[in-house]
CHARMM-style PDB file with segment names, atoms N, HN, CA, C and O in Angstrom:
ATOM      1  N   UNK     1     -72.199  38.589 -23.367  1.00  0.00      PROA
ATOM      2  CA  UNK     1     -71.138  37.644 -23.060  1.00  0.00      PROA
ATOM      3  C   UNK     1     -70.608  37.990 -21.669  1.00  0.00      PROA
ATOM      4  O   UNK     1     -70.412  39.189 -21.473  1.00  0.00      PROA
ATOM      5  N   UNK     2     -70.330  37.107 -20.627  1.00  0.00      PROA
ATOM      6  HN  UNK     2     -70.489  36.133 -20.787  1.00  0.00      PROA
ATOM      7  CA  UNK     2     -69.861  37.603 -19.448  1.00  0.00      PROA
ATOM      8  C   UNK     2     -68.808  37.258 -19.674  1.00  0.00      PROA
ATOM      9  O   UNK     2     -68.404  36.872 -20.771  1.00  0.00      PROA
ATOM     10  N   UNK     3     -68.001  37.366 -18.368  1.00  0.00      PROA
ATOM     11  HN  UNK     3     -68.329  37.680 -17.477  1.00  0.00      PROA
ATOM     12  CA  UNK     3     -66.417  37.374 -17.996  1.00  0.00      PROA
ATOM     13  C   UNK     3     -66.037  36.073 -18.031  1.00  0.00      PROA
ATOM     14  O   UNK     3     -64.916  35.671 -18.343  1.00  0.00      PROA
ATOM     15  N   UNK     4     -66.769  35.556 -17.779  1.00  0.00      PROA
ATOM     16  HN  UNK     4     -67.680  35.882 -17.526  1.00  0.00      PROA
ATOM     17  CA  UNK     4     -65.814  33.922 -18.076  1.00  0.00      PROA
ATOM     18  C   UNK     4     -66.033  33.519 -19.276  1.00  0.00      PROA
ATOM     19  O   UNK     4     -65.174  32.762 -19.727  1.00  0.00      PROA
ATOM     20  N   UNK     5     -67.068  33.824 -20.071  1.00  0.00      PROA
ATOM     21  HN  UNK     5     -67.767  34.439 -19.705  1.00  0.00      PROA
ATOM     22  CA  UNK     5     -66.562  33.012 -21.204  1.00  0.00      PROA
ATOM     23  C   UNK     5     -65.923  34.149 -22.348  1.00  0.00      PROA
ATOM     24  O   UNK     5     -65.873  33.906 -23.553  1.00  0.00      PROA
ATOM     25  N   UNK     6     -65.356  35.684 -21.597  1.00  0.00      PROA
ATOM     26  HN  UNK     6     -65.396  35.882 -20.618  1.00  0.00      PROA
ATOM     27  CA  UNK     6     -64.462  36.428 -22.436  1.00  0.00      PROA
ATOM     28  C   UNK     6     -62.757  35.646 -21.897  1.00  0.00      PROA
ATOM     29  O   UNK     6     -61.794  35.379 -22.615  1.00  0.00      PROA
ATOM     30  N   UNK     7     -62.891  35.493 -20.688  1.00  0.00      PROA
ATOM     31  HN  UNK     7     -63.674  35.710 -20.104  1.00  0.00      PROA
ATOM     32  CA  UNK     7     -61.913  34.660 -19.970  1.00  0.00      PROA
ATOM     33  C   UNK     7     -60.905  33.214 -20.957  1.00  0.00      PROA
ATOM     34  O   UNK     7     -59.758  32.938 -21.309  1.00  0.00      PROA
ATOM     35  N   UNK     8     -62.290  32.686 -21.018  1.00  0.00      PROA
ATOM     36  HN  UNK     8     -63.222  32.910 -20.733  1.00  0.00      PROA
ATOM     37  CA  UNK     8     -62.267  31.341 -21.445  1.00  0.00      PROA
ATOM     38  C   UNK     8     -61.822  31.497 -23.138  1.00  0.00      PROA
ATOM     39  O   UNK     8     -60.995  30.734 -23.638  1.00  0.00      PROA
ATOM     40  N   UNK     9     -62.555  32.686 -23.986  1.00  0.00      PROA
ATOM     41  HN  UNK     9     -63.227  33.305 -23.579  1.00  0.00      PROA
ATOM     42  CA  UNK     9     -61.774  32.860 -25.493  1.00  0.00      PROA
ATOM     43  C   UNK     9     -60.705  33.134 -25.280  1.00  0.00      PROA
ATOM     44  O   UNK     9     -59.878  32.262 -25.549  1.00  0.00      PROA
ATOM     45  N   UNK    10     -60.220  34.384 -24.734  1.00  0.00      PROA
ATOM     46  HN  UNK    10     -60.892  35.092 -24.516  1.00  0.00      PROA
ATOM     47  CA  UNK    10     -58.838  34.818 -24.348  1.00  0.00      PROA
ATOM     48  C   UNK    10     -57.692  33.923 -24.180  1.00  0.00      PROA
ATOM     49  O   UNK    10     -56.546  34.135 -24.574  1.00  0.00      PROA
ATOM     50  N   UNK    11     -58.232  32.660 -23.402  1.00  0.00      PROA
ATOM     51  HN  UNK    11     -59.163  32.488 -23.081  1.00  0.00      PROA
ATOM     52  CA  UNK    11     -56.897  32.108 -22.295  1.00  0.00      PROA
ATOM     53  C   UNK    11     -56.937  30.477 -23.565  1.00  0.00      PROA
ATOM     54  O   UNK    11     -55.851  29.990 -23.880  1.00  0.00      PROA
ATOM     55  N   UNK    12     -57.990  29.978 -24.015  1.00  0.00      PROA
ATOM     56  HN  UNK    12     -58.872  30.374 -23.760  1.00  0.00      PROA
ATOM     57  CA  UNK    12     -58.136  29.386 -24.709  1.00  0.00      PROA
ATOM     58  C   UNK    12     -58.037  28.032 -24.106  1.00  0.00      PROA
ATOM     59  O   UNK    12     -58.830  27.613 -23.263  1.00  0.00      PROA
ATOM     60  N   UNK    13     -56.505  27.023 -24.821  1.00  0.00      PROA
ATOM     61  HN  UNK    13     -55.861  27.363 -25.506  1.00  0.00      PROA
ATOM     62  CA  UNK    13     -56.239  26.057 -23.720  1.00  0.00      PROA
ATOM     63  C   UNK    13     -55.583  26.010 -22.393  1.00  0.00      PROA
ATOM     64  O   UNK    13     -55.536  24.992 -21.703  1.00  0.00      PROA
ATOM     65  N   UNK    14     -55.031  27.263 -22.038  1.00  0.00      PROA
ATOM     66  HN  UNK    14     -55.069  28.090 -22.599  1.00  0.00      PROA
ATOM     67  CA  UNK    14     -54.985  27.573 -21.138  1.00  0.00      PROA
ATOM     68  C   UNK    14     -56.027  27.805 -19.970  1.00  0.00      PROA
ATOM     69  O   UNK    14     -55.749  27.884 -18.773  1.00  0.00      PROA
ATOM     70  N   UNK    15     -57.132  27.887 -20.479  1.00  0.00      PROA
ATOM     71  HN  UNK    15     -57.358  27.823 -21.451  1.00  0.00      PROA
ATOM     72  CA  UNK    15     -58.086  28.478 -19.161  1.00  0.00      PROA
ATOM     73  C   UNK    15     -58.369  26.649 -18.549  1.00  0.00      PROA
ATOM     74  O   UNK    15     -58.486  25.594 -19.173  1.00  0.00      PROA
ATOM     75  N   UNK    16     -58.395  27.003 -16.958  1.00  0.00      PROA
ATOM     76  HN  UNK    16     -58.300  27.860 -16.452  1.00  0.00      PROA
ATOM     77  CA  UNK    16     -58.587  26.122 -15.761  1.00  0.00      PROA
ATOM     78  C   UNK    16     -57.538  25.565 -15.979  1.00  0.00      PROA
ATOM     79  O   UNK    16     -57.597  24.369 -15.694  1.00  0.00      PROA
ATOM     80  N   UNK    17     -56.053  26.076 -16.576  1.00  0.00      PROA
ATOM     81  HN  UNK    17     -56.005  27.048 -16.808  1.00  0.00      PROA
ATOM     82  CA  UNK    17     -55.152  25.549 -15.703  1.00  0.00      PROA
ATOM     83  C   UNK    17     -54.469  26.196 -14.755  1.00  0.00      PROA
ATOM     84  O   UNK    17     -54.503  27.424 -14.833  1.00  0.00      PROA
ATOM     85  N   UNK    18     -53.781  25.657 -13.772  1.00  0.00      PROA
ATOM     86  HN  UNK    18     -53.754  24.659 -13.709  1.00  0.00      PROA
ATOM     87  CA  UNK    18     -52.895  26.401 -12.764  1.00  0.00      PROA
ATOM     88  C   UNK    18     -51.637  27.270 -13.032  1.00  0.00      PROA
ATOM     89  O   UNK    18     -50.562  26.986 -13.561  1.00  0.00      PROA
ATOM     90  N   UNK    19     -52.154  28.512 -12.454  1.00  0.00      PROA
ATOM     91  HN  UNK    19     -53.027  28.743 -12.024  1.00  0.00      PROA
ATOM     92  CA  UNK    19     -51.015  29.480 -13.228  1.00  0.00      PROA
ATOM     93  C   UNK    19     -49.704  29.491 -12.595  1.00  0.00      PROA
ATOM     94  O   UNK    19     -49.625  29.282 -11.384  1.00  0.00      PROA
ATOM     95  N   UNK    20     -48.898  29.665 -13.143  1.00  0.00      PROA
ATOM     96  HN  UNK    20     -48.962  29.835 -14.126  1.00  0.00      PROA
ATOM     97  CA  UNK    20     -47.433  29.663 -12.608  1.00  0.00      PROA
ATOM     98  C   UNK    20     -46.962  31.170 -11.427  1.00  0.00      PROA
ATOM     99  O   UNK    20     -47.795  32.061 -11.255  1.00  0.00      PROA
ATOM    100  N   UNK    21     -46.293  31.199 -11.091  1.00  0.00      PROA
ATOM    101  HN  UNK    21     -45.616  30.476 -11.230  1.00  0.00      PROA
ATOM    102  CA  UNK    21     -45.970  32.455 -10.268  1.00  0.00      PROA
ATOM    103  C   UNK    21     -45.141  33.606 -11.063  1.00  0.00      PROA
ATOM    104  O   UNK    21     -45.351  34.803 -11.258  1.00  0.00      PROA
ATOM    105  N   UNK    22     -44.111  32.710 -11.432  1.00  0.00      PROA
ATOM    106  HN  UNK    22     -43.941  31.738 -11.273  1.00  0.00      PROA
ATOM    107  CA  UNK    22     -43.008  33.725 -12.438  1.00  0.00      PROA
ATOM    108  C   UNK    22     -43.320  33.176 -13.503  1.00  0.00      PROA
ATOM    109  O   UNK    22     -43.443  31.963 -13.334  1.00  0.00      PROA
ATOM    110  N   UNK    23     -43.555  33.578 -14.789  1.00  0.00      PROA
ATOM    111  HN  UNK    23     -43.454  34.563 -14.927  1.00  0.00      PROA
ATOM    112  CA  UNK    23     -43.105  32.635 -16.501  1.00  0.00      PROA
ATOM    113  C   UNK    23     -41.877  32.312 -16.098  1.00  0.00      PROA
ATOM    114  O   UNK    23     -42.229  31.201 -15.702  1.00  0.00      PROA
ATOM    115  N   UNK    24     -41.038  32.325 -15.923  1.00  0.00      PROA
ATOM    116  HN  UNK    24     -40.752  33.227 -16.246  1.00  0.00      PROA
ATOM    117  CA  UNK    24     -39.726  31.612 -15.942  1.00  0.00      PROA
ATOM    118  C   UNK    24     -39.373  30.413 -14.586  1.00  0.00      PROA
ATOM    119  O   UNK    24     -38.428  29.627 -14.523  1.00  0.00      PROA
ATOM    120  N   UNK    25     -40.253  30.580 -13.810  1.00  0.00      PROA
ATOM    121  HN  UNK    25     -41.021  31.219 -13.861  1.00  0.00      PROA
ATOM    122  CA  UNK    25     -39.877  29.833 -12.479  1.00  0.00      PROA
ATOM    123  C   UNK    25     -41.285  28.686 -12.786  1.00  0.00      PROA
ATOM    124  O   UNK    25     -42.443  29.103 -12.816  1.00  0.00      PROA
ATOM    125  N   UNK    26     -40.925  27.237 -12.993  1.00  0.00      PROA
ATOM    126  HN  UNK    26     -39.984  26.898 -12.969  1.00  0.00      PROA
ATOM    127  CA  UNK    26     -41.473  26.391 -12.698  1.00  0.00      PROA
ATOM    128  C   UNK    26     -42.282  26.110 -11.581  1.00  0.00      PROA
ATOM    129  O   UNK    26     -42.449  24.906 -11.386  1.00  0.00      PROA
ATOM    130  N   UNK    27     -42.952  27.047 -10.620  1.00  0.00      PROA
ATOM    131  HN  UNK    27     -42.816  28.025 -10.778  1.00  0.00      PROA
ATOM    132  CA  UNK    27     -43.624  26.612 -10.061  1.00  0.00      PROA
ATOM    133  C   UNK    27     -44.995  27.298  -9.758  1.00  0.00      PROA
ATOM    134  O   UNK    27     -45.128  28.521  -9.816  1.00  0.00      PROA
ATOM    135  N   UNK    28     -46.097  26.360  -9.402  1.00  0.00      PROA
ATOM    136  HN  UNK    28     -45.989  25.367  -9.355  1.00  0.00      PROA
ATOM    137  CA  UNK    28     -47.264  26.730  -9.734  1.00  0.00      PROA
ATOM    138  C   UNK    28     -47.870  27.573  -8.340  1.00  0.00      PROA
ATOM    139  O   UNK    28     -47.305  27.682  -7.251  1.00  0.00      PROA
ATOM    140  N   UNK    29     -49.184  28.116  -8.746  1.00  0.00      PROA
ATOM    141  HN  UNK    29     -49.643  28.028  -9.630  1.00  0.00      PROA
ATOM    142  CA  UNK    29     -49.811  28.806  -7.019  1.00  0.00      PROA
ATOM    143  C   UNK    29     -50.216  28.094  -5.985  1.00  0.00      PROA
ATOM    144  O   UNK    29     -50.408  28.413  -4.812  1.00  0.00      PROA
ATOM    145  N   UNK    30     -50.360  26.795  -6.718  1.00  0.00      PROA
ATOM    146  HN  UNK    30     -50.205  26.537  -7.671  1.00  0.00      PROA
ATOM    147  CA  UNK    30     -51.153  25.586  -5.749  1.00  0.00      PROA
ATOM    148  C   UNK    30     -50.065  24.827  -4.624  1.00  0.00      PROA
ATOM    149  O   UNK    30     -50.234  24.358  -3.498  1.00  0.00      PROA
ATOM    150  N   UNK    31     -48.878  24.958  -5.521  1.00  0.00      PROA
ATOM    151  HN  UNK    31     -48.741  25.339  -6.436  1.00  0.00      PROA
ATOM    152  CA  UNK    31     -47.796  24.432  -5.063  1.00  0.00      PROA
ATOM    153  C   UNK    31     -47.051  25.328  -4.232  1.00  0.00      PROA
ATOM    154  O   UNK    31     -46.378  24.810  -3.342  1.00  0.00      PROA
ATOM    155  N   UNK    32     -47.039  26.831  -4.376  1.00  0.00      PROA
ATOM    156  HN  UNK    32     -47.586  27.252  -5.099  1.00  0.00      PROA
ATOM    157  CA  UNK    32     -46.528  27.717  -3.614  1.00  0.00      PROA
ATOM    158  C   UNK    32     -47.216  27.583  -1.991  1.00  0.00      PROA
ATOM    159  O   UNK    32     -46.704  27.378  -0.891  1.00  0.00      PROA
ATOM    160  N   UNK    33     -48.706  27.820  -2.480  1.00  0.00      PROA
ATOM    161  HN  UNK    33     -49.122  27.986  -3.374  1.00  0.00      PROA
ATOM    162  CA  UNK    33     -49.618  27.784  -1.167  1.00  0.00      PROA
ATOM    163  C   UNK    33     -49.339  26.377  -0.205  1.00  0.00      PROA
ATOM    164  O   UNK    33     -49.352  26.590   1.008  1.00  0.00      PROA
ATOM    165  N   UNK    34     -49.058  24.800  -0.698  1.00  0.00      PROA
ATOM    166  HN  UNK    34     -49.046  24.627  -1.683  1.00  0.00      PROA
ATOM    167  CA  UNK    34     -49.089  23.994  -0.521  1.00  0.00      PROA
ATOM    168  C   UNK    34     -47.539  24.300   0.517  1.00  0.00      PROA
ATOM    169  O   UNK    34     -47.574  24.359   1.746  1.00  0.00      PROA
ATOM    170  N   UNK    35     -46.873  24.386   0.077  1.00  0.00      PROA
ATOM    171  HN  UNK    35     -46.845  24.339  -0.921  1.00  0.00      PROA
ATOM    172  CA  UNK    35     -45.100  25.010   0.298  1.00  0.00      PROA
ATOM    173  C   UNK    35     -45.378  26.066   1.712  1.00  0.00      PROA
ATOM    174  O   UNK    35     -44.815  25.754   2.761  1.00  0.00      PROA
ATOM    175  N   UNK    36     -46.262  27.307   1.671  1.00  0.00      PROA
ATOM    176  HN  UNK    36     -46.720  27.560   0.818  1.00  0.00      PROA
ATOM    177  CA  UNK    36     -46.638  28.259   2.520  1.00  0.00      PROA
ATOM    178  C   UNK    36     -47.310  27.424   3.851  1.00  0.00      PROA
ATOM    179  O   UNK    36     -46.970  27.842   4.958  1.00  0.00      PROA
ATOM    180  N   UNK    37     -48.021  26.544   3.810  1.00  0.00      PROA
ATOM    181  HN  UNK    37     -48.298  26.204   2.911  1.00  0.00      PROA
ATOM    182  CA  UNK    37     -49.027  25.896   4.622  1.00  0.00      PROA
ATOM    183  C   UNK    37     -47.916  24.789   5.594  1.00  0.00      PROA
ATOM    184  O   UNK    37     -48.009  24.756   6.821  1.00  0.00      PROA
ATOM    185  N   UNK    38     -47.063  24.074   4.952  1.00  0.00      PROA
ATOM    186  HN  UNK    38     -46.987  24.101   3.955  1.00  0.00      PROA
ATOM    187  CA  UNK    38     -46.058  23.352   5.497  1.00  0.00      PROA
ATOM    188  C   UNK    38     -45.113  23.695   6.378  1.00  0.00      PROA
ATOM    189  O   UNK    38     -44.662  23.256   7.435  1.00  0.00      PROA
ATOM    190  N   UNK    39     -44.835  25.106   5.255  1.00  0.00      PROA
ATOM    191  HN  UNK    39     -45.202  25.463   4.396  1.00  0.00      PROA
ATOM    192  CA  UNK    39     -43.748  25.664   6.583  1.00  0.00      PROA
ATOM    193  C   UNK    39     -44.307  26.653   8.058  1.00  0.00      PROA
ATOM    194  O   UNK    39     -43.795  26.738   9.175  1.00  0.00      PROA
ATOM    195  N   UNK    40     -45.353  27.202   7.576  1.00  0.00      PROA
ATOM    196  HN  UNK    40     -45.769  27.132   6.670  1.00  0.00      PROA
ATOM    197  CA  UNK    40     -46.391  27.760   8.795  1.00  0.00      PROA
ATOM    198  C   UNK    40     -46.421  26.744   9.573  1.00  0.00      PROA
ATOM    199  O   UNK    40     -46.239  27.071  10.746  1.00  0.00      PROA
ATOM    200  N   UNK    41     -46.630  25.265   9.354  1.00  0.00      PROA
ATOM    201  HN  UNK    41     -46.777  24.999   8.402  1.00  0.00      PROA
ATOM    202  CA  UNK    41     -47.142  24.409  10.443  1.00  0.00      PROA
ATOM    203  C   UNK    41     -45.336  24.142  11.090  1.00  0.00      PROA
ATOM    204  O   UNK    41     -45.035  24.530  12.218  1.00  0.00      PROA
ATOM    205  N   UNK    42     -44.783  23.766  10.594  1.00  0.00      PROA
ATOM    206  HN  UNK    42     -45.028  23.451   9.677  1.00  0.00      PROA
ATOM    207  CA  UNK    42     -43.357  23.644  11.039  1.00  0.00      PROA
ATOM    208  C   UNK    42     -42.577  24.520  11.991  1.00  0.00      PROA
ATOM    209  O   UNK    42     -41.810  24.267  12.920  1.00  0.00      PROA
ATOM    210  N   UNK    43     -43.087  25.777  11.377  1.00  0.00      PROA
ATOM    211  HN  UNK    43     -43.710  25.982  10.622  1.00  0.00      PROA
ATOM    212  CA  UNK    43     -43.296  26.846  12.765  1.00  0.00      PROA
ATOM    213  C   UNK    43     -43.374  27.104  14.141  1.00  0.00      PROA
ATOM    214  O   UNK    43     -42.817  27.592  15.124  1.00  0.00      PROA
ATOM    215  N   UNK    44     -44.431  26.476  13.665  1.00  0.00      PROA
ATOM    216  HN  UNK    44     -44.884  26.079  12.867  1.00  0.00      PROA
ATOM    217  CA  UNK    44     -45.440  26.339  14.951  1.00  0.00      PROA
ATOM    218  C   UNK    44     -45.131  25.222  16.101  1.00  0.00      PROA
ATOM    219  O   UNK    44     -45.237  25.239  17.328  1.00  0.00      PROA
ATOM    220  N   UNK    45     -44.660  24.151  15.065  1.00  0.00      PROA
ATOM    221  HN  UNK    45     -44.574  24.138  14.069  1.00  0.00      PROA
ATOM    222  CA  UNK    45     -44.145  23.035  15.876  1.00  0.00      PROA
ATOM    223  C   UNK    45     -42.825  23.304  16.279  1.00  0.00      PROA
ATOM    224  O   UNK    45     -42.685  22.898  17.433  1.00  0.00      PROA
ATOM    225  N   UNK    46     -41.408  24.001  15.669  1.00  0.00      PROA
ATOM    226  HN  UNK    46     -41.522  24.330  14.732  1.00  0.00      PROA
ATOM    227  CA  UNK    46     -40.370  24.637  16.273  1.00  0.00      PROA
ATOM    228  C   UNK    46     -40.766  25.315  17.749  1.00  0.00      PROA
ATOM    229  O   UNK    46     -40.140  25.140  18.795  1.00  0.00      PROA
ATOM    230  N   UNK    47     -41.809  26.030  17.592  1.00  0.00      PROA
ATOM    231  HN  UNK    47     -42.317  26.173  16.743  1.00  0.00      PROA
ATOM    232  CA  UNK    47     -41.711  26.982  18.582  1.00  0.00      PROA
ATOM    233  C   UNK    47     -42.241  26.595  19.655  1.00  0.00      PROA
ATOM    234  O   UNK    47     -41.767  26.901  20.749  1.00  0.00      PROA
ATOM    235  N   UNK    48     -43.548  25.695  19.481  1.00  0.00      PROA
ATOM    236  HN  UNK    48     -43.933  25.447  18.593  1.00  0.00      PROA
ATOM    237  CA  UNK    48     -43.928  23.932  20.549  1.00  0.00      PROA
ATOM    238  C   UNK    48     -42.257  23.851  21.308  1.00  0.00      PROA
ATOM    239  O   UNK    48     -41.639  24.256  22.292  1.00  0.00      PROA
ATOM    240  N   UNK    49     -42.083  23.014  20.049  1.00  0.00      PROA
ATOM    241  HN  UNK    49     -42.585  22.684  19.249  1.00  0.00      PROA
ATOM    242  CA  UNK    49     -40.698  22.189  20.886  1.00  0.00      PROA
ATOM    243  C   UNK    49     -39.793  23.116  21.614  1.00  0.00      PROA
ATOM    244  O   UNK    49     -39.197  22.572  22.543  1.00  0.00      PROA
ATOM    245  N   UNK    50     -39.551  24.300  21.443  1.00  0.00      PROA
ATOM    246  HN  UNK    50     -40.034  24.743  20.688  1.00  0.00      PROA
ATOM    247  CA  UNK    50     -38.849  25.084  21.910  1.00  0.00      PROA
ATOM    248  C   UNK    50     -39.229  25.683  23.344  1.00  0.00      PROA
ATOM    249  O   UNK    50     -38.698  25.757  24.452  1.00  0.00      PROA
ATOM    250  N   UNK    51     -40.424  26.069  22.740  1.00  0.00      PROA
ATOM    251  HN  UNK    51     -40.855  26.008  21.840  1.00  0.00      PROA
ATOM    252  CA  UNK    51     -41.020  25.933  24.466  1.00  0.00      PROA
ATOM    253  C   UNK    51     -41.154  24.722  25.991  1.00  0.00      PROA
ATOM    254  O   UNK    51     -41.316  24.880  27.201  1.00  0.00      PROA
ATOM    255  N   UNK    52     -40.975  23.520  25.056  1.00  0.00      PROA
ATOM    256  HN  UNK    52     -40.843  23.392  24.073  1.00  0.00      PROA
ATOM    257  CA  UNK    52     -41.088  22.175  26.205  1.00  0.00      PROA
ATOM    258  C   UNK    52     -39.556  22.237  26.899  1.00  0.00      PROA
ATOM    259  O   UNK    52     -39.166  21.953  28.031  1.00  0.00      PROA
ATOM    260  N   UNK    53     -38.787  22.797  25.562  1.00  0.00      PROA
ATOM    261  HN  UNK    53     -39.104  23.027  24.642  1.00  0.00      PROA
ATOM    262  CA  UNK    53     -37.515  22.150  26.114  1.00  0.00      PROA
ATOM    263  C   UNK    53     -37.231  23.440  27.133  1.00  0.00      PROA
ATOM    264  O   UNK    53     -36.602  23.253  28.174  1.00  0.00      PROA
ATOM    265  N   UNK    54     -37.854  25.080  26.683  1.00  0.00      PROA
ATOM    266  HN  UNK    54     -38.366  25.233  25.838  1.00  0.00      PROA
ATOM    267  CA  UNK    54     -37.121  25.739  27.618  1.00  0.00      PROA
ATOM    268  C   UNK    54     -37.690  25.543  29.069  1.00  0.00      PROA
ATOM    269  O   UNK    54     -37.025  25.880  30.049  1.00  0.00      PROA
ATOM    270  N   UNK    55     -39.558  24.714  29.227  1.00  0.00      PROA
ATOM    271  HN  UNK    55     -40.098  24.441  28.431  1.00  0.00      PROA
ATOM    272  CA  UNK    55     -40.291  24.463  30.541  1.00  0.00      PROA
ATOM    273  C   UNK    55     -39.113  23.768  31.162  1.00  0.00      PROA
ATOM    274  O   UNK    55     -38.690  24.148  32.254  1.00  0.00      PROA
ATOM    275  N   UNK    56     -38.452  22.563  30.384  1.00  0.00      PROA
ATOM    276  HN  UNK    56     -38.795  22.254  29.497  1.00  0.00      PROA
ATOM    277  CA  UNK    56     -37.864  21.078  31.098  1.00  0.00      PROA
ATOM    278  C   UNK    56     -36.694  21.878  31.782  1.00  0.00      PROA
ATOM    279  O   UNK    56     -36.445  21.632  32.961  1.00  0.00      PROA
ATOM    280  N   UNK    57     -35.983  22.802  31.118  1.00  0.00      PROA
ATOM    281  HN  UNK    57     -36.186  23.002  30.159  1.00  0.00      PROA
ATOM    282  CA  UNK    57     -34.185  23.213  30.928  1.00  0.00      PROA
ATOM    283  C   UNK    57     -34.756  23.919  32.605  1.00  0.00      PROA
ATOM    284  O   UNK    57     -34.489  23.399  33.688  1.00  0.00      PROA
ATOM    285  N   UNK    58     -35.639  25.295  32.391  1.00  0.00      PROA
ATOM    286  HN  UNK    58     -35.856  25.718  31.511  1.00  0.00      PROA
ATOM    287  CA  UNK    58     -36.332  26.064  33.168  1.00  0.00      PROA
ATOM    288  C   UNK    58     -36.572  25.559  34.696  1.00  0.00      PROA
ATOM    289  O   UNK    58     -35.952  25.969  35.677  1.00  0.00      PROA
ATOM    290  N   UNK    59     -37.779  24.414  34.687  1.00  0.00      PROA
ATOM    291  HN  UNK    59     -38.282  24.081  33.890  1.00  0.00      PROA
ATOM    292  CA  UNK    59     -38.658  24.333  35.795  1.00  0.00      PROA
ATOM    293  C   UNK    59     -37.828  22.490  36.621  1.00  0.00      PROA
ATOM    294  O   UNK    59     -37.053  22.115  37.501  1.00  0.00      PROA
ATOM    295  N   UNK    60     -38.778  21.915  35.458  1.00  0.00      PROA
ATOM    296  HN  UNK    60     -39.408  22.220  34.743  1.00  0.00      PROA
ATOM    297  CA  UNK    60     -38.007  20.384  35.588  1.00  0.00      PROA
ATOM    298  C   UNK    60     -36.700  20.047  35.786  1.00  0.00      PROA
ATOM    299  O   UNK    60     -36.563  19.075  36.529  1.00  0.00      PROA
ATOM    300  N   UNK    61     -35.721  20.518  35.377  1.00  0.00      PROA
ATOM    301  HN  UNK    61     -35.832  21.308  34.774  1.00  0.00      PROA
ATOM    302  CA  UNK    61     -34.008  20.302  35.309  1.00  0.00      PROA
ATOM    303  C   UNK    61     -33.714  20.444  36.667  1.00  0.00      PROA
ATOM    304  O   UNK    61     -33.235  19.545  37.359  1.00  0.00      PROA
ATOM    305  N   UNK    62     -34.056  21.800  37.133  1.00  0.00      PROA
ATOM    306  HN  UNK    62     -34.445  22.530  36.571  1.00  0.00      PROA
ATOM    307  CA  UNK    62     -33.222  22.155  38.516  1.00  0.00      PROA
ATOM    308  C   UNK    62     -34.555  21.395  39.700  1.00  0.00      PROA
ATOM    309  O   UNK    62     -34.332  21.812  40.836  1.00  0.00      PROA
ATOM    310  N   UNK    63     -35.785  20.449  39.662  1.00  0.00      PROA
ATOM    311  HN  UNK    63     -35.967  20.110  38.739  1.00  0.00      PROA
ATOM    312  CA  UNK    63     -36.030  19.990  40.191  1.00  0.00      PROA
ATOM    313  C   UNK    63     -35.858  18.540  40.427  1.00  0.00      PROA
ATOM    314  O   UNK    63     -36.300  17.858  41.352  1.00  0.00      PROA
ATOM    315  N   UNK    64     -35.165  18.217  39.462  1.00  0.00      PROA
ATOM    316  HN  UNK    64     -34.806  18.771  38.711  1.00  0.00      PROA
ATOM    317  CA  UNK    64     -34.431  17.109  39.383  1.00  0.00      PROA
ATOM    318  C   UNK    64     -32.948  16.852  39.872  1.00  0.00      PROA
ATOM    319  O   UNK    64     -32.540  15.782  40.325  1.00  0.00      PROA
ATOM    320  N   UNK    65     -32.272  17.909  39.720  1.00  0.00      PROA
ATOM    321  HN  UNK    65     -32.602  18.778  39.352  1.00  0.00      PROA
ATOM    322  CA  UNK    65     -31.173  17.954  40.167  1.00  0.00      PROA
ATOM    323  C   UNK    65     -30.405  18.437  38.950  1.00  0.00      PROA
ATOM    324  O   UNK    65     -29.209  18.640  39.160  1.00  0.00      PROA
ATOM    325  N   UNK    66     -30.952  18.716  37.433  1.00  0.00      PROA
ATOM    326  HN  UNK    66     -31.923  18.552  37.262  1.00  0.00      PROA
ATOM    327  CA  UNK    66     -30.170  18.648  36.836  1.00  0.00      PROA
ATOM    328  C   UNK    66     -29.457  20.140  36.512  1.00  0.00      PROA
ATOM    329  O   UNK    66     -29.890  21.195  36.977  1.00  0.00      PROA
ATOM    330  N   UNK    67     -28.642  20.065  35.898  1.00  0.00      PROA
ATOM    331  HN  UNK    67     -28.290  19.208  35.521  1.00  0.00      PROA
ATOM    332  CA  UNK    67     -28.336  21.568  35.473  1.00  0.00      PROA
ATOM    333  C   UNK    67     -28.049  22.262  36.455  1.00  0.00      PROA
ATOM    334  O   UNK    67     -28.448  23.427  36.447  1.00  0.00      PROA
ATOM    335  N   UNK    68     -27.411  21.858  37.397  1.00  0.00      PROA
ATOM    336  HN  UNK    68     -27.087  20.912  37.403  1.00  0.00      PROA
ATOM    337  CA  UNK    68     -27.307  22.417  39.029  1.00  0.00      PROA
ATOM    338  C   UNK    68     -26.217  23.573  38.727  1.00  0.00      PROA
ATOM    339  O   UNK    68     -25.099  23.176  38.397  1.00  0.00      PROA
ATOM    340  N   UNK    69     -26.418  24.835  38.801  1.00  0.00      PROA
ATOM    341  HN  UNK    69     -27.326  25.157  39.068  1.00  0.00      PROA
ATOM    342  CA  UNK    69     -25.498  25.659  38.720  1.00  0.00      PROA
ATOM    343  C   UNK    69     -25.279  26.181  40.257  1.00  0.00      PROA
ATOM    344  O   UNK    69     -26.274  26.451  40.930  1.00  0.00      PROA
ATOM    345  N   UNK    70     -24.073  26.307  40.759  1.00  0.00      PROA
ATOM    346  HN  UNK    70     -23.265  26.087  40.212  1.00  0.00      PROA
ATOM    347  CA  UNK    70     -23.706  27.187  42.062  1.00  0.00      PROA
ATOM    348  C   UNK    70     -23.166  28.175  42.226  1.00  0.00      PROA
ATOM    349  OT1 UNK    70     -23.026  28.622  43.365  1.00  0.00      PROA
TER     350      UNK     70
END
């Protein structure tokens, strides 16, 4: 008998479903990872935007005239 189908007696109707993280916390691994992947990209795009605005504030502003400090 191999491991999956000792797996598969064991877990019964449970086996191939998605396991939860905590027993008590409603949420699943698929959904955690899904959750992990979103905010990584959101990240990434904060730190994008953060960078354009510090090029514009930086380079662009005071060649424009703006932000003129004396």
């Amino acid at each position: 008998m191999g491991e999956s189908k000792r797996r598969k007696s064991a877990l019964r109707e449970k086996y191939g479903q998605d396991e939860t993280i905590l027993p008590w916390l409603p949420i699943k691994k698929s959904q955690a990872d899904d959750f992990y992947k979103w905010t990584t990209k959101g990240a990434w795009i904060g730190i994008g935007l953060m960078v354009f605005l510090w090029v514009t504030v930086r380079f662009i502003g005071p060649t424009f005239g703006w932000w003129n400090v004396q």
